[in-house]
GUZALUM-973356 format. One record per residue (C-alpha): residue number from 1; x, z, y. Coordinates in steps of 0.02 Angstrom, whole numbers. Layout:
BEGIN
{num = NUM | px = X | pz = Z | py = Y} $
...
***
This chain:
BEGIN
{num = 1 | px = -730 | pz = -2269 | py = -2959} $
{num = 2 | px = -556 | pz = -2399 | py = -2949} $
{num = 3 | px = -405 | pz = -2366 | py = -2960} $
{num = 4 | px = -385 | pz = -2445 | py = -2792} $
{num = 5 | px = -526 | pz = -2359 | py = -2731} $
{num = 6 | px = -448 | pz = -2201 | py = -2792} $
{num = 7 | px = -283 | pz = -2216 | py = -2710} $
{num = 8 | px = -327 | pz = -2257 | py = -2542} $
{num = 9 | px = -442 | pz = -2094 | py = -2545} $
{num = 10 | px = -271 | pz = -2014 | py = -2588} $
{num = 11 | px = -186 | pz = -2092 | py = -2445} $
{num = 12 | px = -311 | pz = -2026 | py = -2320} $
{num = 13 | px = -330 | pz = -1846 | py = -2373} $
{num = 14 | px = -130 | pz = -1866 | py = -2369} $
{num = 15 | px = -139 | pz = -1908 | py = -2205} $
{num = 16 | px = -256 | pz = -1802 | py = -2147} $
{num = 17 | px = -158 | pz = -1661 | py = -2239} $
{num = 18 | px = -4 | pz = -1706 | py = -2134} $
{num = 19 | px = -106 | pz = -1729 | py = -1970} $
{num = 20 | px = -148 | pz = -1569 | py = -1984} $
{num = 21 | px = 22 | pz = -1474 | py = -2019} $
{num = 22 | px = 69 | pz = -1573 | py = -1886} $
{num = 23 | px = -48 | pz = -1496 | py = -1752} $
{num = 24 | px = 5 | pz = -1332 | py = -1837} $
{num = 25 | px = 179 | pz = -1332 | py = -1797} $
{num = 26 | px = 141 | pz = -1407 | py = -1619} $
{num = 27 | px = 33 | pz = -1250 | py = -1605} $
{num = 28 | px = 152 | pz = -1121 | py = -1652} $
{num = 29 | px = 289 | pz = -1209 | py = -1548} $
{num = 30 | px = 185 | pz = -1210 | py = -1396} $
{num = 31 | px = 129 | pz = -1021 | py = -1418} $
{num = 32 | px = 326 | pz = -968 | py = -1453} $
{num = 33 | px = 383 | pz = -1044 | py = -1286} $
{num = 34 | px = 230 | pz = -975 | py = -1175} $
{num = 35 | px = 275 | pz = -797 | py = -1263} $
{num = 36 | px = 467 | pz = -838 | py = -1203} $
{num = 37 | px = 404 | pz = -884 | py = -1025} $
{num = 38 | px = 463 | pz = -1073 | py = -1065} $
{num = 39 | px = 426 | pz = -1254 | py = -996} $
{num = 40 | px = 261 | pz = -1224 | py = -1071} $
{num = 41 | px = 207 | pz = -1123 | py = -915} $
{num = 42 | px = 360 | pz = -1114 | py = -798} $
{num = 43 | px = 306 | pz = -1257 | py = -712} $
{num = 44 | px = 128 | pz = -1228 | py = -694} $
{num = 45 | px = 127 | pz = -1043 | py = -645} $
{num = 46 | px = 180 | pz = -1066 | py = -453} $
{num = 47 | px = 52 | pz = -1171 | py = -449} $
{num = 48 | px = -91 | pz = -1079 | py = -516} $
{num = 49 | px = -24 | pz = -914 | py = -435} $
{num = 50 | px = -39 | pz = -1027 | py = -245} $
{num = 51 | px = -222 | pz = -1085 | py = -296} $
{num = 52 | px = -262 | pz = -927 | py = -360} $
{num = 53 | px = -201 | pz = -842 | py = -192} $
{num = 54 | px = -295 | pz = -991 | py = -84} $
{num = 55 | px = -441 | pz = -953 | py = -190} $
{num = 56 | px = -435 | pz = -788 | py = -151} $
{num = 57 | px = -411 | pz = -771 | py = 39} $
{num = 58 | px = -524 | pz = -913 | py = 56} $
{num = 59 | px = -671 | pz = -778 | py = -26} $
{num = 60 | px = -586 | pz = -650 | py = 108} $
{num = 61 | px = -630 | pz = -761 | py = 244} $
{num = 62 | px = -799 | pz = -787 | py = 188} $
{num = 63 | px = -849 | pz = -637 | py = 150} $
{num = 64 | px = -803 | pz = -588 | py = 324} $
{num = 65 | px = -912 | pz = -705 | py = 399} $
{num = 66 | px = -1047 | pz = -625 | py = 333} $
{num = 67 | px = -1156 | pz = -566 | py = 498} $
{num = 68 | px = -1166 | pz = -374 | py = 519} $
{num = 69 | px = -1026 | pz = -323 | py = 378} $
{num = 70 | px = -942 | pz = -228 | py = 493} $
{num = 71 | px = -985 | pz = -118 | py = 654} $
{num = 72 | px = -869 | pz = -62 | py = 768} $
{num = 73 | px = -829 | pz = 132 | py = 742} $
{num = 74 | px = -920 | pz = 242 | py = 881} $
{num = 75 | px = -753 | pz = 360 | py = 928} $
{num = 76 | px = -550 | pz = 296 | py = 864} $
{num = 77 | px = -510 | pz = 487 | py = 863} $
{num = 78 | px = -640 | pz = 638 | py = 824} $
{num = 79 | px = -678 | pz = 782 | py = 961} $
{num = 80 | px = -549 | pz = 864 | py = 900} $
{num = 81 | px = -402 | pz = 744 | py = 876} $
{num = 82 | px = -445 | pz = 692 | py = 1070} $
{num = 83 | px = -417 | pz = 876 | py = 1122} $
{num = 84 | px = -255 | pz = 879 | py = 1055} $
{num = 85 | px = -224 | pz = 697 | py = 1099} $
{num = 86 | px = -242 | pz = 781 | py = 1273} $
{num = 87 | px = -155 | pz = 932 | py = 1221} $
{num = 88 | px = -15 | pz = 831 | py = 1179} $
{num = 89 | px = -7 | pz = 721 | py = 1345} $
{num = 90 | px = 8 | pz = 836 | py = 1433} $
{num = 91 | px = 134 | pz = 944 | py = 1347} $
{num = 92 | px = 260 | pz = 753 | py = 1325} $
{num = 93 | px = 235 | pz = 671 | py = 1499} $
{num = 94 | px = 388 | pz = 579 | py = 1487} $
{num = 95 | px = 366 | pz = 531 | py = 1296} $
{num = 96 | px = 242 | pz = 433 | py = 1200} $
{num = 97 | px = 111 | pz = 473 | py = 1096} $
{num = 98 | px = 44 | pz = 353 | py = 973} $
{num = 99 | px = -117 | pz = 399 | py = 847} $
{num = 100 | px = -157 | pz = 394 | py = 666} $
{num = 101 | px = -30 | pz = 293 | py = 598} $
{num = 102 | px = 16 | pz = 269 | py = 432} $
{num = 103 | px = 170 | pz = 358 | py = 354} $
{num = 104 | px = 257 | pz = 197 | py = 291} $
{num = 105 | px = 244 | pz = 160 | py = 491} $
{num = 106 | px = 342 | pz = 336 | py = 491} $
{num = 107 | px = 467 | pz = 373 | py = 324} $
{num = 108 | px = 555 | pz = 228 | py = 246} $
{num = 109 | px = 649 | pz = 245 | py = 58} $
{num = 110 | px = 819 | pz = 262 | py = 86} $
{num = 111 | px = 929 | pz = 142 | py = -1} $
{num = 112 | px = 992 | pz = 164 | py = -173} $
{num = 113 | px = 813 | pz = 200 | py = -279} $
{num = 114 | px = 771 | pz = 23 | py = -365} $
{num = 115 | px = 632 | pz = -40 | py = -472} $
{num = 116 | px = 484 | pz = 87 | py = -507} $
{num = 117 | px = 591 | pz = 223 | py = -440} $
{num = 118 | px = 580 | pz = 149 | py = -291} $
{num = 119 | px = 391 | pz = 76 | py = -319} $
{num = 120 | px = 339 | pz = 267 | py = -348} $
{num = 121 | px = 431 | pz = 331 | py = -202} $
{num = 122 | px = 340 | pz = 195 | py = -96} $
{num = 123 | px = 165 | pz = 246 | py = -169} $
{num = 124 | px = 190 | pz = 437 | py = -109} $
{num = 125 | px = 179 | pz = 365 | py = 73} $
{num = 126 | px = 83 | pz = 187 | py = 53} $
{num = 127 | px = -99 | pz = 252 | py = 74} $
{num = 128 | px = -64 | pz = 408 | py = 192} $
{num = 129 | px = -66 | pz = 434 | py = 378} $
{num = 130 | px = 7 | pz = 582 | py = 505} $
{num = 131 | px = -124 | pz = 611 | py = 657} $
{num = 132 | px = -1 | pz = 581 | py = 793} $
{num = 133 | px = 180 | pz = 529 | py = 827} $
{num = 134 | px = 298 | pz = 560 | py = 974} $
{num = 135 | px = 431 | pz = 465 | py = 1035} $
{num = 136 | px = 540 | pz = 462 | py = 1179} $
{num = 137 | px = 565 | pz = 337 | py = 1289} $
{num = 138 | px = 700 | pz = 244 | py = 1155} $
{num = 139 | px = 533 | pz = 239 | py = 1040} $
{num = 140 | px = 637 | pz = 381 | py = 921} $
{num = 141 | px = 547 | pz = 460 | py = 859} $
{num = 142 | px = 531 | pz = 643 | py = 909} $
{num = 143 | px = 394 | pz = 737 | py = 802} $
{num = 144 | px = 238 | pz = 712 | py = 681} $
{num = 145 | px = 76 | pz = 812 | py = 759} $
{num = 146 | px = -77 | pz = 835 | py = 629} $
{num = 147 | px = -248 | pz = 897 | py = 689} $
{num = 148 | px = -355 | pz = 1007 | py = 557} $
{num = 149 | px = -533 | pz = 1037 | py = 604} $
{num = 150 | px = -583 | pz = 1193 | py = 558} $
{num = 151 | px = -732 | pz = 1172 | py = 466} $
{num = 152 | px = -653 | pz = 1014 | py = 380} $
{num = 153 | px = -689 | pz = 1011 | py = 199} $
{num = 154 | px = -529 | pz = 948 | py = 79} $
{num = 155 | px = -555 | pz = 909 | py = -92} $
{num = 156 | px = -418 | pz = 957 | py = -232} $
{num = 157 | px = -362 | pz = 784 | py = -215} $
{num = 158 | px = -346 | pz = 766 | py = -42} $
{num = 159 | px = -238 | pz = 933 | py = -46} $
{num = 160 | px = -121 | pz = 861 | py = -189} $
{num = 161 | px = -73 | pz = 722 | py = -32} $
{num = 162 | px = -52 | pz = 832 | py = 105} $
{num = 163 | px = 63 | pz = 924 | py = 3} $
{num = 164 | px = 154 | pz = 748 | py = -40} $
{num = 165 | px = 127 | pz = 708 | py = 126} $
{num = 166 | px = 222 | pz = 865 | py = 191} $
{num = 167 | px = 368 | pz = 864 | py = 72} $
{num = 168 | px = 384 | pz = 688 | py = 109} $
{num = 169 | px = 421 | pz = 726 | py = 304} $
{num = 170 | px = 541 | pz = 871 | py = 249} $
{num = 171 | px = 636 | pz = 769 | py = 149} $
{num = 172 | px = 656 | pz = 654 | py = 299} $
{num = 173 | px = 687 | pz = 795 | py = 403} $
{num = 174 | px = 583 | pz = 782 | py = 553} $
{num = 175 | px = 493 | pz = 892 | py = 639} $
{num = 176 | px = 307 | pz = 932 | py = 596} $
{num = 177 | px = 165 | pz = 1020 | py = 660} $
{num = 178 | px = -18 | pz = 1047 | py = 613} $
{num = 179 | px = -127 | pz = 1102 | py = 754} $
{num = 180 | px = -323 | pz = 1172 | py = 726} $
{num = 181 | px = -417 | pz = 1156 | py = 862} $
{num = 182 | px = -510 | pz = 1224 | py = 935} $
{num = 183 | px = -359 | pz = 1371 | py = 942} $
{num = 184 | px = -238 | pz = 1278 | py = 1006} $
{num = 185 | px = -69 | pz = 1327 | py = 1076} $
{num = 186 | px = -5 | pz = 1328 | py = 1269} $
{num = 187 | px = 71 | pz = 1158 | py = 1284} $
{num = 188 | px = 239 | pz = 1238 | py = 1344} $
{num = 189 | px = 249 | pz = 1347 | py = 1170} $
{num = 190 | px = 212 | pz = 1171 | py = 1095} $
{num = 191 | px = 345 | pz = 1090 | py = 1199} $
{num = 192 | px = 477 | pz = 1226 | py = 1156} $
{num = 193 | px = 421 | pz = 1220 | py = 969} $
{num = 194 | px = 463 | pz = 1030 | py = 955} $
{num = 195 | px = 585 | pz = 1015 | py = 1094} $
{num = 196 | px = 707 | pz = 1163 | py = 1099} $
{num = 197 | px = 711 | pz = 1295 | py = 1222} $
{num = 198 | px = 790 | pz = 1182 | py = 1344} $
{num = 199 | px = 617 | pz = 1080 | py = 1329} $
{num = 200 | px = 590 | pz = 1084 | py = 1525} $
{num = 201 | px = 764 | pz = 990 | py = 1549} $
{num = 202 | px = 708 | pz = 849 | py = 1459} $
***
């Protein structure tokens, strides 16, 4: 082998050599500014976070296309929670009475909690719902009216919520009653209970 031959080998594994520190340090530069939350990605995340979202409520549509994926439910309220629906009608003639609604329809947090405070004080009330809600004519509203079957099994679980659920509404301070059918009370000791003694003047 040359001398010339020789030194251009040198040159190329030179430039190779540099080629590749190159691509290193373009690497690590690249990785330090997606770590920071830099140009690398600022630009590009609003844009994968929309086609990620059109993505995803375009599966939501067609899954719910699908024929026979749902079926409409036979009853909206048991036996029971119709008894007491009626119960309740006719104890609040001049109010109204509005069924299973969700709690965050109900409580609200109060102003002031922030972040995950306020995230976990959400998440006591996100997934739960009250049996029935009356309000007067102003849609205020009144009281919170739950309906336990007797024979209704609750799991450990279940009675961890209702206790959340419960000292939830205290904390808000409104009036709450759980009724088990099939005792259920005269709907003038129900009207007193909620309304006041004066309950016949309103």
């Amino acid at each position: 082998m040359g001398i010339g031959s020789f030194m251009s080998s040198t040159v190329v594994l030179g430039i190779v050599v540099v080629a590749f520190a190159i691509a290193i340090v373009l690497g690590l530069m690249r990785r330090s500014r997606v770590a920071a939350g830099g140009v690398a990605i600022g630009g590009d995340a609003p844009n994968t976070l929309a086609q990620w979202t059109e993505g995803e409520t375009t599966r939501l549509l067609s899954s719910a296309e699908v024929p026979g994926l749902y079926l409409l439910r036979p009853r909206f309220l048991s036996k029971a929670e119709g008894v007491v629906f009626l119960l309740l009608k006719a104890a609040f003639p001049r109010h109204e009475i509005f069924a299973r609604i969700r709690l965050a329809d109900v409580l609200q947090v109060k102003i002031g909690p922030q972040g995950m405070e306020r995230l976990r004080a959400f998440r006591k009330i996100a997934n739960q719902h009250v049996g029935f809600v009356i309000c007067d004519r102003d849609m205020t509203i009144v009281a919170i009216v739950d309906a336990r079957e007797p024979d209704q099994l609750i799991n450990p679980r279940d009675q961890k919520l209702e206790i959340i659920k419960q000292r939830c509404l205290q904390a808000a301070q409104v009036k709450y009653v759980c009724v088990y059918p099939p005792q259920l009370p005269r709907y003038r000791e129900l009207r007193e209970q909620i309304l006041g003694p004066a309950a016949d003047l309103v």
